[in-house]
C-alpha positions in Angstrom: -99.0 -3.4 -33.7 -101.4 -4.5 -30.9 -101.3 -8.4 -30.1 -103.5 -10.2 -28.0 -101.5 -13.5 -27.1 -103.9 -16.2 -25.2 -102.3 -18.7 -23.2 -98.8 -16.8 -23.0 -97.9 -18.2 -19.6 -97.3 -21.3 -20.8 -94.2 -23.1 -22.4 -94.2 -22.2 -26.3 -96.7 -18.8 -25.9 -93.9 -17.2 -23.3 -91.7 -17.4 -25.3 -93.2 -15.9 -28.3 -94.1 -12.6 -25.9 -90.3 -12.8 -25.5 -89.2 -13.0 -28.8 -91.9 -10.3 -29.9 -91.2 -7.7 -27.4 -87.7 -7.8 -27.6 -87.7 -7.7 -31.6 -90.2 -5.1 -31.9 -90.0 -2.0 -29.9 -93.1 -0.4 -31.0 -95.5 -3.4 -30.5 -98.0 -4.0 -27.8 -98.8 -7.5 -25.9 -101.6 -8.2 -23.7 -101.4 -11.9 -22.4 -104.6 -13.4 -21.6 -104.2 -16.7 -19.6 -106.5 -19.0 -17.3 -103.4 -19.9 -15.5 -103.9 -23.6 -15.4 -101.5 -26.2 -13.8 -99.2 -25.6 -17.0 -99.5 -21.6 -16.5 -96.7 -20.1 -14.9 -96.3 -16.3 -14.7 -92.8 -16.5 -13.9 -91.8 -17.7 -17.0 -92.1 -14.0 -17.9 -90.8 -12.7 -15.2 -88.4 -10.9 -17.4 -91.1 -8.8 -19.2 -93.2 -8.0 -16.2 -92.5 -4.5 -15.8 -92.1 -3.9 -19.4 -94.7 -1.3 -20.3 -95.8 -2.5 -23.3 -97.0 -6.0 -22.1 -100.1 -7.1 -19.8 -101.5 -9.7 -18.3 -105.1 -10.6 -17.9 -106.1 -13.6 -16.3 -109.1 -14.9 -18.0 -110.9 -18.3 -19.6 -111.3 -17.9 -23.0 -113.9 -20.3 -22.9 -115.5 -17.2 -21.8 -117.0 -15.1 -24.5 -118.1 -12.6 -22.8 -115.4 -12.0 -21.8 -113.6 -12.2 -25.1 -115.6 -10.1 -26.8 -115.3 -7.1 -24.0 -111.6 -8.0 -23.9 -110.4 -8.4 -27.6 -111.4 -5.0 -29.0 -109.5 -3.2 -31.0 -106.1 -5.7 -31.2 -104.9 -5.8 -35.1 -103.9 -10.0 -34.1 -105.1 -12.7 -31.9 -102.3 -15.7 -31.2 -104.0 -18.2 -30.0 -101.9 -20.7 -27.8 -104.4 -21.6 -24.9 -105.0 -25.6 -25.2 -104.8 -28.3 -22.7 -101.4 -30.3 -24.7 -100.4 -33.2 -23.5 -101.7 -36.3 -24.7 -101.6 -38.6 -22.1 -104.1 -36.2 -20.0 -106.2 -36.4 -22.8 -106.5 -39.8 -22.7 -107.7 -40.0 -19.2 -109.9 -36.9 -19.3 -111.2 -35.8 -22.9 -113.7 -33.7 -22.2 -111.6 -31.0 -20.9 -109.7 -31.0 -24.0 -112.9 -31.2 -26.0 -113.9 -28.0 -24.2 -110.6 -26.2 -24.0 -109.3 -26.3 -27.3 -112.4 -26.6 -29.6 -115.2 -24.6 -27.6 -112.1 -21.9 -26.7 -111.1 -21.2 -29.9 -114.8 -20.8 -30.7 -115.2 -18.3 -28.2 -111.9 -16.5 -29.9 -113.1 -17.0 -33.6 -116.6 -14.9 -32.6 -114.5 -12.2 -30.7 -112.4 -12.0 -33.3 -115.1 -12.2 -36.0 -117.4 -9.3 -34.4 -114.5 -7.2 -33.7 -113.4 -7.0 -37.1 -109.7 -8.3 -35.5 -107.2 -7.8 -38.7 -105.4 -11.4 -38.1 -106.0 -14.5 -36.3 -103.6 -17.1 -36.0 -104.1 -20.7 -35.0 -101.6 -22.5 -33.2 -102.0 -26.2 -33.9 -99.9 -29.3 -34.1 -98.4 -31.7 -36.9 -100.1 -34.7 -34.5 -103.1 -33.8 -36.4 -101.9 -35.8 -39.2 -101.5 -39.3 -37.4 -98.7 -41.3 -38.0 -97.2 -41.9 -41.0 -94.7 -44.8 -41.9 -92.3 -43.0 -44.8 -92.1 -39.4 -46.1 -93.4 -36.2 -44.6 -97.0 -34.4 -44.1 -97.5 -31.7 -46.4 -100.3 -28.9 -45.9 -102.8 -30.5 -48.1 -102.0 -34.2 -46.1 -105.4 -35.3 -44.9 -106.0 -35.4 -41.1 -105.9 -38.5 -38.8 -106.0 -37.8 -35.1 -105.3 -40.6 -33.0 -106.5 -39.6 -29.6 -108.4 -37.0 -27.8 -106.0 -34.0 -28.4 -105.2 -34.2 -32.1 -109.2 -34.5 -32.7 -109.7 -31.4 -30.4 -106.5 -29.5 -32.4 -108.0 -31.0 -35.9 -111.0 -29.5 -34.9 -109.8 -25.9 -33.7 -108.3 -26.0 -37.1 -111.3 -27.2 -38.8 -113.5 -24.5 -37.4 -111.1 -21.4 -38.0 -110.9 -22.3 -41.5 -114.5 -22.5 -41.4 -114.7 -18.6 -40.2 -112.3 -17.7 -43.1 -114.4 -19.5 -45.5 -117.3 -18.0 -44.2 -117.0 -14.8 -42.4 -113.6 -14.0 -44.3 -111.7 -13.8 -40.7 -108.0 -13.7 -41.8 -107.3 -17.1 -40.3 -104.1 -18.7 -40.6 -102.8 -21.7 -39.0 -99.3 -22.8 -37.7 -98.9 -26.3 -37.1 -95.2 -27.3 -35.8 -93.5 -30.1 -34.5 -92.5 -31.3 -31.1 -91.4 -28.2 -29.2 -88.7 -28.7 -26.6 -86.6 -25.9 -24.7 -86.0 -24.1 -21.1 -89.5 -23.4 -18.9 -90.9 -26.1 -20.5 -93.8 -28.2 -17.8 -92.1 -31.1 -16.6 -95.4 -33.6 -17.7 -93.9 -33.5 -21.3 -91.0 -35.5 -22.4 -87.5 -34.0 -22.8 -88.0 -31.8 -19.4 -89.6 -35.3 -17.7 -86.6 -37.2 -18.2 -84.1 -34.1 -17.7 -85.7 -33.6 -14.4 -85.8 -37.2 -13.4 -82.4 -38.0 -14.0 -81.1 -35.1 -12.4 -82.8 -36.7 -9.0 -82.1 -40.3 -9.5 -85.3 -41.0 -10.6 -86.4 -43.6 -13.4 -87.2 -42.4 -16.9 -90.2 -43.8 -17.4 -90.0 -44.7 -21.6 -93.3 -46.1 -23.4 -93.4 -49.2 -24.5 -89.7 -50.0 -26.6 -89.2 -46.5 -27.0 -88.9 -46.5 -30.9 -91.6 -44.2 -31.7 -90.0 -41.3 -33.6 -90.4 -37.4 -33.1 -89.4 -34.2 -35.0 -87.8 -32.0 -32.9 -88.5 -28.0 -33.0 -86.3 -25.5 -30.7 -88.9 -23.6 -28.9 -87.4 -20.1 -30.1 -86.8 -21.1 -33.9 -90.3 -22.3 -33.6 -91.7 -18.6 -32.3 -89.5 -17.0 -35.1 -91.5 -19.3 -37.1 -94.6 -18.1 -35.9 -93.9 -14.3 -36.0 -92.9 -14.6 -40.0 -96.2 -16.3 -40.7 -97.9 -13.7 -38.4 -96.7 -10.9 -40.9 -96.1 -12.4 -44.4 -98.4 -15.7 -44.0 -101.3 -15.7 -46.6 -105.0 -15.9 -45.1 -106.9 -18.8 -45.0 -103.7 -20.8 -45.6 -101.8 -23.6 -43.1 -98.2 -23.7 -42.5 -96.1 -26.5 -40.4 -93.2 -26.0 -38.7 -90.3 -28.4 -38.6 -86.6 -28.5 -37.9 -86.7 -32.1 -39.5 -84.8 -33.5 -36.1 -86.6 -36.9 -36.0 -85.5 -39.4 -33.6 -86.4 -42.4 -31.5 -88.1 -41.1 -27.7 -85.1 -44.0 -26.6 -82.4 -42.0 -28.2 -83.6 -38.5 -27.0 -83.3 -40.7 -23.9 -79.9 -42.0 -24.0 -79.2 -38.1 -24.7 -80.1 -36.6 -21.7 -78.2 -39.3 -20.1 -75.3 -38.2 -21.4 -76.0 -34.4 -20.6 -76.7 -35.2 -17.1 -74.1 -37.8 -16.9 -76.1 -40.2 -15.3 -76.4 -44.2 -16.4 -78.4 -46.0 -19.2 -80.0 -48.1 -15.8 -82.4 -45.0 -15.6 -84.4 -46.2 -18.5 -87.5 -48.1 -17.3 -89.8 -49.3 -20.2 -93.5 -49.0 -19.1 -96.6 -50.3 -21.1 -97.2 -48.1 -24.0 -100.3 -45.4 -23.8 -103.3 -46.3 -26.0 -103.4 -44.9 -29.9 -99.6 -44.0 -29.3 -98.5 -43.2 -32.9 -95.4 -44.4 -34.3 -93.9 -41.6 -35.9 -94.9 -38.2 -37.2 -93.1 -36.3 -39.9 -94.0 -32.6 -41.8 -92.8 -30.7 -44.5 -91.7 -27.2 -43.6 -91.0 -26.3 -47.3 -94.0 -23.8 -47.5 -92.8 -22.2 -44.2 -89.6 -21.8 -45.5 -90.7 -20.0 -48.6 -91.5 -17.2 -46.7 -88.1 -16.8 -45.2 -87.9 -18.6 -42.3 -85.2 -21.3 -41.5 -84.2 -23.5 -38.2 -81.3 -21.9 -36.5 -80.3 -24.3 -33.4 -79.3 -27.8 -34.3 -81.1 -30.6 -32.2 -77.2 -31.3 -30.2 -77.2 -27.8 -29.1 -80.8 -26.9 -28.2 -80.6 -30.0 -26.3 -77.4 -28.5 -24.1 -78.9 -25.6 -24.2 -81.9 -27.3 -22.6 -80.6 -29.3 -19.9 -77.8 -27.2 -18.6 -81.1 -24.6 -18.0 -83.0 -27.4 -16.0 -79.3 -27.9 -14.3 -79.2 -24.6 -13.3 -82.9 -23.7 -12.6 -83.6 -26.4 -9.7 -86.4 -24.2 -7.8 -88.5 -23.6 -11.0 -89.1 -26.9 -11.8 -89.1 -28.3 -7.9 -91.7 -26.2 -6.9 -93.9 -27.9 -10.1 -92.4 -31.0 -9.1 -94.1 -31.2 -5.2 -97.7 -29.7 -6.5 -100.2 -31.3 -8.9 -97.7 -32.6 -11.0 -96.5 -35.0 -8.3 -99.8 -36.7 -7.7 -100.6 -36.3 -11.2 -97.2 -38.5 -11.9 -97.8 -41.3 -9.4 -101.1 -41.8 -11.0 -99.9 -42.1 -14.2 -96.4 -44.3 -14.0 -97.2 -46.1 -11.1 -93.9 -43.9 -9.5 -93.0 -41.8 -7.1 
């Protein structure tokens, strides 16, 4: 099987060109990446020489480019997206352009090439929040800021192309993802990387918003099973069912890294922060697939690899990101 993977430097995509090359021996992986601030080729620089993976740096907001690129691959993964929500709130139309206008550009590729799958990767903040219970498939969608709209609408339109065109879309939408390589902008490596300097944790508002948490590699064994049993046209989400308070995920790395509950700073809460998201995995699971790492031990897992792995994340830490940071927590 040939596989194009888009946006396989980054955190969740990375490890997904792991996980496939090391479980199939026959399969081929071209990553196509822009190589944004998030994009970090060492994050495979375990597969580098492998011969049956490439990289091409590209936009795929480029179709062109796509078009000439994407020939000929049975499945197109598509995890390029700008992610984290409180960018989106300051800059929107990047998002808007990224993850709508980019996945248009893949759709038509993949729709004039005849590709044989395309799959979708989305998010369960597409939903909104939701007080009791769990999200199904069929939920309706409520984005609350700039990045769920632009994922809601990726979604929207590759449905569309099935609808239409018959593309064999299918669409993955999973929970919080949390693991080792992850960008330090995003919560769980934030505060792990903080508190191993010292440095405050800065928490949103009182902290009790509440998150489903998805080990990055159950998550991209998720994603392979839907890539090869998952029906066409149809939506899937992805959940360990791990929900708990930001302030508790807090007070855990705390206790990984041994450092005191004094770290916690509460700062004023981001605008259209949702409460608490929540999705059923049961149509996930009926294809086979199951969570394997219990939050406790993904979370060790986790923060013993930030422990040990002080250059990767320091050398992020003094580039954009530290600007990026002061600017956005008033913090240093």
């Amino acid at each position: 099987m040939k596989i194009a993977v888009t946006g396989g430097a980054g955190f969740i995509g990375s490890h997904f060109i792991k996980h496939m090359l090391k479980k199939y021996g026959d399969y081929r992986i071209v990553n196509i990446d822009k190589l944004t601030y998030a994009g970090n080729t060492a994050n495979l620089e375990e597969v580098k020489k492998e011969k049956r993976y490439g990289f091409i740096k590209e936009d795929i907001c480029n179709r062109e480019a796509m078009e000439r690129i994407l020939k000929g691959y049975d499945a197109i993964v598509n995890f390029a997206a700008e992610s984290h929500v409180d960018r989106a709130v300051n800059q929107p139309e990047l998002f808007l352009k990224t993850d709508v206008m980019g996945a248009f550009s893949l759709l038509e590729a993949a729709r004039k090439n005849g590709t044989g799958k395309y799959v979708q990767i989305s998010s369960d903040e597409v939903y909104g929040s939701r007080e009791k219970g769990s999200f199904t498939e069929s939920s309706p969608l409520n984005p609350a800021n700039p990045y769920s709209a632009s994922k809601a609408s990726a979604d929207m339109l590759s449905l569309s192309y099935h609808k239409t065109y018959g593309l064999p879309v299918t669409i993955v939408r999973s929970s919080n993802n949390y693991g080792p390589n992850q960008y330090p902008e995003k919560l769980i490596p934030l505060f792990t990387t903080n508190a191993l300097e010292n440095i405050p944790l800065p928490l949103y508002g009182n902290g009790l918003q509440k998150r489903e948490w998805l080990y990055v590699e159950d998550n991209c064994r998720a994603i392979d099973i839907i890539l090869h049993r998952g029906a066409r046209g149809e939506i899937y989400n992805v959940s360990a069912g791990n929900e708990k308070d930001n302030i508790a995920v807090a007070m855990e790395i705390l206790r990984l890294t041994g450092k005191p509950e004094s770290l916690i700073k509460h700062v004023k809460d981001r605008p259209g922060h949702d409460l608490r998201y929540s999705i059923s995995s049961s149509k996930a699971e009926k294809l086979g697939w199951r969570p394997e790492v219990p939050f406790e031990k993904g979370m060790e897992i986790t923060v013993n690899w930030y422990m040990k792995n002080f250059q990767w994340w320091q050398k992020i830490r003094k580039g954009e990101f530290a600007g990026y940071y002061q600017k956005q927590y008033g913090m240093k």
